[in-house]
RODO-2510 file (C-alpha; in nm, 4 decimals, decimal comma):
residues 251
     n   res          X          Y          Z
     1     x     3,3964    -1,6464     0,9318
     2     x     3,7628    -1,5843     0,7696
     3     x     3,8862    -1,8063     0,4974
     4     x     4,2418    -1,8454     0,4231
     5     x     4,4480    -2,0654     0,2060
     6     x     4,8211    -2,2079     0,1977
     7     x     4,8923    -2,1071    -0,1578
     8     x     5,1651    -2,3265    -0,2174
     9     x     4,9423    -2,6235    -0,0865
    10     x     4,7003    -2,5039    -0,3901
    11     x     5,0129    -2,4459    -0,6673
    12     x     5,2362    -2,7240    -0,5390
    13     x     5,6323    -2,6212    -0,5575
    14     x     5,6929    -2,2875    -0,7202
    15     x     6,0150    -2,1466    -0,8993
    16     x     6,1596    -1,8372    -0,7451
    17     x     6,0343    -1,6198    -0,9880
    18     x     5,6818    -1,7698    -0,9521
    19     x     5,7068    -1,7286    -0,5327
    20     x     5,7885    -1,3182    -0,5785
    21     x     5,4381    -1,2940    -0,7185
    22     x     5,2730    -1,4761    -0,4391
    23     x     5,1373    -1,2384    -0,2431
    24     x     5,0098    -1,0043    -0,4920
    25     x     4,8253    -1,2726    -0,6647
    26     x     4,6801    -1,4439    -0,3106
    27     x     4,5715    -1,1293    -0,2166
    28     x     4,3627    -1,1112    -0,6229
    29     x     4,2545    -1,4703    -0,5308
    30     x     4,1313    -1,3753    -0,1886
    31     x     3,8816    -1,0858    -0,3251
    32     x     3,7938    -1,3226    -0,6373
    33     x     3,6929    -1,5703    -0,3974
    34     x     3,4817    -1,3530    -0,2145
    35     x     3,3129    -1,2087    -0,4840
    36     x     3,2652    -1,5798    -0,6109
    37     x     3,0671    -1,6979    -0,3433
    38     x     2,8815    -1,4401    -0,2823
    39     x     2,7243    -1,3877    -0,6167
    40     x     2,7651    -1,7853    -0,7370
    41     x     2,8288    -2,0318    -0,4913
    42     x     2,5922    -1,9123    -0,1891
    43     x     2,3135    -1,8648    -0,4411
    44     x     2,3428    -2,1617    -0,6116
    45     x     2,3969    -2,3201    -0,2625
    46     x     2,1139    -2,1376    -0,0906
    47     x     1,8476    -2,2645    -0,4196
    48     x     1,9447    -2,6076    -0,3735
    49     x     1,9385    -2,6354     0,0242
    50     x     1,6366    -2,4187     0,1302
    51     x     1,3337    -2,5680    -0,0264
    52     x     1,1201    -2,6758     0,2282
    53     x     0,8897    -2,4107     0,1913
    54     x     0,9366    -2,3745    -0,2068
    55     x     1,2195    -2,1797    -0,3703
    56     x     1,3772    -1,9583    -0,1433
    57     x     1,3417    -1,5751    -0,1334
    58     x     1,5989    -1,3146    -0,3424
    59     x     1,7091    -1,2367    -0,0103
    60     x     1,8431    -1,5403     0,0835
    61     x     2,0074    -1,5995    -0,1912
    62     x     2,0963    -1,2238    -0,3253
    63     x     2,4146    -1,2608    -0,6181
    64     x     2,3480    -1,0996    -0,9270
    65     x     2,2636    -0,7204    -0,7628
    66     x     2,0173    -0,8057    -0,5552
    67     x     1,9929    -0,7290    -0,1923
    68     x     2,0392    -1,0378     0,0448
    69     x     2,2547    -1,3248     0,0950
    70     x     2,6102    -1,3433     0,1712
    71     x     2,8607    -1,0137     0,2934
    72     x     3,2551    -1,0274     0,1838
    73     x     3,5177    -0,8376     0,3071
    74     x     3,8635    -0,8312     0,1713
    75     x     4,1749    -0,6261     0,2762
    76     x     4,3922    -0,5597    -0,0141
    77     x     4,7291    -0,7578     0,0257
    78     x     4,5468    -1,0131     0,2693
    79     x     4,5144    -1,3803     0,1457
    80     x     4,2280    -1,4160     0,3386
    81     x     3,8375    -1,2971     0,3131
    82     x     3,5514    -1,2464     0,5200
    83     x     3,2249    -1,3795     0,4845
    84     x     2,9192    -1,3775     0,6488
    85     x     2,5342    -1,3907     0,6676
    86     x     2,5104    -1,0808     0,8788
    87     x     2,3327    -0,8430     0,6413
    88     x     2,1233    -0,5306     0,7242
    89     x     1,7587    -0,6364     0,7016
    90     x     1,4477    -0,4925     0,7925
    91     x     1,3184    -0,5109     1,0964
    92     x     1,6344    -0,7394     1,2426
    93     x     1,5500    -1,0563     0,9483
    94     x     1,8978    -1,0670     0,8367
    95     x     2,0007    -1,4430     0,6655
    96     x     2,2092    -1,5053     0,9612
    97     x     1,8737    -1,4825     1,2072
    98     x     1,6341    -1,6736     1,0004
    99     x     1,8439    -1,9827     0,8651
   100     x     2,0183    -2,0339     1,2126
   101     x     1,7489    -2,2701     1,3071
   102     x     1,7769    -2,5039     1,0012
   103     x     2,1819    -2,4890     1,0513
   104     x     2,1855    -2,5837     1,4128
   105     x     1,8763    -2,7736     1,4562
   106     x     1,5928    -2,6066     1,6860
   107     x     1,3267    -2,3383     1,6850
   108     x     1,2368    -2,1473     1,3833
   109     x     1,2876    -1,7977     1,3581
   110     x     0,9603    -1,6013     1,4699
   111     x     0,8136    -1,4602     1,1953
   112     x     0,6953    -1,0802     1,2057
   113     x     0,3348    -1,1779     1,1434
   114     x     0,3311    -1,3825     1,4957
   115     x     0,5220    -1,0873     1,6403
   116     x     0,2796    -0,8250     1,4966
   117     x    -0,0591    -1,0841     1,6079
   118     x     0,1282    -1,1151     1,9532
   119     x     0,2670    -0,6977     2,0091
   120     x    -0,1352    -0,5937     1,8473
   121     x    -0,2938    -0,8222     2,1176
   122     x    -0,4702    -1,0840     1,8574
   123     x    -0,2834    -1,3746     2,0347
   124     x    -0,2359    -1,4183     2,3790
   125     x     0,0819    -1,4044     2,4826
   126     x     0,0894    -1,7638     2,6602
   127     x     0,1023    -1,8436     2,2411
   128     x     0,4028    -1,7922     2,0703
   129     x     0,3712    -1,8751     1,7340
   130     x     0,1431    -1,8427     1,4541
   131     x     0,1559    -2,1631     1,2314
   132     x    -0,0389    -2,1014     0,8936
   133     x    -0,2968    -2,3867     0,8317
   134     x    -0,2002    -2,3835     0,4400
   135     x    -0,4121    -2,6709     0,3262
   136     x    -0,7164    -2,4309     0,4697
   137     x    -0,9084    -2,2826     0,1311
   138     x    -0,8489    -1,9135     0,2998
   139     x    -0,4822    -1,9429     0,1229
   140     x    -0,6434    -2,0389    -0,2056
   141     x    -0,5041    -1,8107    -0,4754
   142     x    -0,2590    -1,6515    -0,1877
   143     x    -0,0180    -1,8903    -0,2625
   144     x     0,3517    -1,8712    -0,4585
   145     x     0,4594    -2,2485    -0,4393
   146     x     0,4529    -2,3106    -0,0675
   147     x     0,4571    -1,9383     0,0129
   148     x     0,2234    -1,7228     0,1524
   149     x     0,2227    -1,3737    -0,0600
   150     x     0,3221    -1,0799     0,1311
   151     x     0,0553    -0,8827     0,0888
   152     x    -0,1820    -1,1045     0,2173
   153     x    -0,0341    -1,0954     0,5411
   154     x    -0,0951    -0,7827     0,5377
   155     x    -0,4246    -0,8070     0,4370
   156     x    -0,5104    -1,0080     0,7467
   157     x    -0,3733    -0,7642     0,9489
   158     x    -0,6048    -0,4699     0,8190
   159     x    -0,8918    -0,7221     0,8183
   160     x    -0,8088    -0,7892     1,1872
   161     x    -0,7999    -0,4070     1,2723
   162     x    -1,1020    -0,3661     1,1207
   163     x    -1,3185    -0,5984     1,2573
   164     x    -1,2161    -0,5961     1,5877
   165     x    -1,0804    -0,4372     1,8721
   166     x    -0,7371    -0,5662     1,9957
   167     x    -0,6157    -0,5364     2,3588
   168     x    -0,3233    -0,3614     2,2667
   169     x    -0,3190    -0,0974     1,9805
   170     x    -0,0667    -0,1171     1,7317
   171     x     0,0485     0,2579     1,5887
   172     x     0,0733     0,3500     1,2341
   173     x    -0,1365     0,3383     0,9169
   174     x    -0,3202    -0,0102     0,8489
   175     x    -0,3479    -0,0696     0,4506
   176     x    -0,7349    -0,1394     0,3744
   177     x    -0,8303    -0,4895     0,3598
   178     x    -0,8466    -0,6003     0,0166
   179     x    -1,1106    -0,8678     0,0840
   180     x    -1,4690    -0,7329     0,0858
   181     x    -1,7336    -0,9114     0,2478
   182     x    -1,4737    -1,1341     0,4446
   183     x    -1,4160    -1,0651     0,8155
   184     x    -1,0939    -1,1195     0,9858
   185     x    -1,0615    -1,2055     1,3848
   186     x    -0,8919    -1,3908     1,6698
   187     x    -1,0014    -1,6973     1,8596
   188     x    -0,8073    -1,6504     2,1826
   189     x    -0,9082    -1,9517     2,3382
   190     x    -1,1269    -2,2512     2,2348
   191     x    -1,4909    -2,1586     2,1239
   192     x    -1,6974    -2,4663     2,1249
   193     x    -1,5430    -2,6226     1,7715
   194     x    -1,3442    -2,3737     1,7038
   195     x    -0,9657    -2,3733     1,8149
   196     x    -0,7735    -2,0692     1,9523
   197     x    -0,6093    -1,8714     1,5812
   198     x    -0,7238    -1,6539     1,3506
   199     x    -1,0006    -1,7153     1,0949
   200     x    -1,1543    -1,5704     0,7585
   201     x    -1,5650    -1,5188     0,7349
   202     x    -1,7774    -1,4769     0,5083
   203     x    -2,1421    -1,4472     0,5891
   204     x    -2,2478    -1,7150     0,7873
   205     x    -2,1804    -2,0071     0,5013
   206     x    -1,8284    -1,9365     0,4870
   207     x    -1,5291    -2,0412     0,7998
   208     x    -1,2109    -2,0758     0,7457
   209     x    -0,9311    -2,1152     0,9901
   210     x    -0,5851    -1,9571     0,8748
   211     x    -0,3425    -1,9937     1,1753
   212     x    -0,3561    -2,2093     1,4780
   213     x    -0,1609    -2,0814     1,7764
   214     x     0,0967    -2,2909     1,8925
   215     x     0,2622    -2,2930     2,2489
   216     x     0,6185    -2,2579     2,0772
   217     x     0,7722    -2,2641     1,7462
   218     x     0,8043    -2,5437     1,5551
   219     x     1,1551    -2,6695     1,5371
   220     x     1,4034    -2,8155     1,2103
   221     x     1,6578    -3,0223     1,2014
   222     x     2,0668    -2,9296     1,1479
   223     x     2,0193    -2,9694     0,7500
   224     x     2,3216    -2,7505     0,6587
   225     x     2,6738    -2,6411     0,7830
   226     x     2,8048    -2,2691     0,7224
   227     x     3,1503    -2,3980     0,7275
   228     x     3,1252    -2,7236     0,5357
   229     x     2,9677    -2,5189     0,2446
   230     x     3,2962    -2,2811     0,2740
   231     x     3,5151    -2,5569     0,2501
   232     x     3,3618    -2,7416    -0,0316
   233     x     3,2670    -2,4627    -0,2448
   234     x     3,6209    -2,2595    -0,1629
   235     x     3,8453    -2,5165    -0,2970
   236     x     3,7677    -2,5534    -0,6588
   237     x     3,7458    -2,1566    -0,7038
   238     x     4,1413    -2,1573    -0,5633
   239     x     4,2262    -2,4259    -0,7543
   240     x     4,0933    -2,2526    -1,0449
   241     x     4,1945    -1,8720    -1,0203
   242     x     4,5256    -1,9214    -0,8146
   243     x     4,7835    -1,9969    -1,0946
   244     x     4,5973    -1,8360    -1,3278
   245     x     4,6402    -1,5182    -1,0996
   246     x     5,0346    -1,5962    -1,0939
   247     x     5,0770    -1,6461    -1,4200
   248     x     4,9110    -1,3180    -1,5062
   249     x     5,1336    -1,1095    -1,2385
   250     x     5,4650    -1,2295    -1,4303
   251     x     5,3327    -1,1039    -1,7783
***
């Protein structure tokens, strides 16, 4: 989305010395702003408004050199900027994909471990989602807050290819399980007590179910608004820098 700005609605009535400056210093207030919410204001925004699942990811948030959260583009002499969530992620998870849901209300965003369970033929594809049972003691110690670590995703995945044979093979390398003596596999449909997802093994003392499959995603209410946190947070940054960008073009 663009922002732009009536400068003398920020500064109020300017002398004529003052209003030659104006567009040299809208156009330093438009790239200031820019650079202000993307490595302040989003951050901040994104730490205070994504918790559900514990603190969110560097990617959502990005600022401060890392890679993620929000894009700006500024033409020199423009008082305007773009901004945006559209970033190049891996594998298509840009911001703009994954927080949709909790800014309009609706589905979640598919994560790539249902995808990967669903494309490697672990879940049947009348399931589309893979919703991680995290109370279950297979997450104990796999656990950052409310997230599930990375790796043992992947973990899960090996364990899978290991200990059984999917319908559809998935190509590429598969990292080694890193949990000896625990087996890995797919309940399609309902066994007896057991409910279609995947479970963790261990000898015969030792069930655990991880995921359940679910029909469809779970969905999330509209808790955010890409353009309300524009306007709020855009308006004390031009009330800040704008005259002081003025004043410094005259000196």
């Amino acid at each position: 989305m663009a922002i732009t700005f009536d400068v003398q609605e920020i500064t109020g009535e300017l002398d004529a010395i003052r209003l030659t400056q104006l567009p040299f210093a809208a156009s330093r207030a438009a790239n200031q702003l820019g650079w202000e919410l993307k490595n302040t204001a989003w951050p901040a925004f994104a730490r205070r408004a994504f918790t559900a699942s514990g603190p969110p990811v560097p990617f959502t948030t990005g600022g401060g050199g890392v890679a993620g959260g929000l894009l700006y583009k500024h033409s020199r002499g423009e008082a305007r900027v773009e901004i945006s969530l559209d970033r190049p992620a891996p594998k298509g998870q840009d911001p703009a994909r994954y927080l949709a849901p909790s800014e309009s209300g609706g589905s979640i965003y598919i994560t790539r471990f249902s995808r990967a369970l669903g494309n490697q033929g672990y879940m049947p594809s009348n399931f589309k989602y893979a919703a991680p049972l995290k109370g279950s003691n297979g997450f104990a110690g796999q656990m950052n807050g409310k997230v599930i670590k990375p790796g043992y995703y992947k973990s899960i995945l090996a364990g899978l290819a290991r200990g059984s044979t999917p319908t559809k093979t998935a190509s590429g390398n598969r990292s080694r399980a890193k949990f000896t003596g625990y087996r890995f596999f797919s309940v399609p449909e309902a066994r007896g007590s057991l409910k279609p997802g995947i479970y963790r093994a261990k000898g015969r003392g030792e069930l655990q179910q991880l995921f359940t499959f679910l029909d469809s995603a779970p969905t999330v209410p509209s808790i955010w608004s890409f353009e309300e946190f524009a306007a709020k947070e855009s308006a004390p940054i031009l009330d800040r820098i704008l005259p002081q960008f003025i004043e410094e073009a005259l000196k």
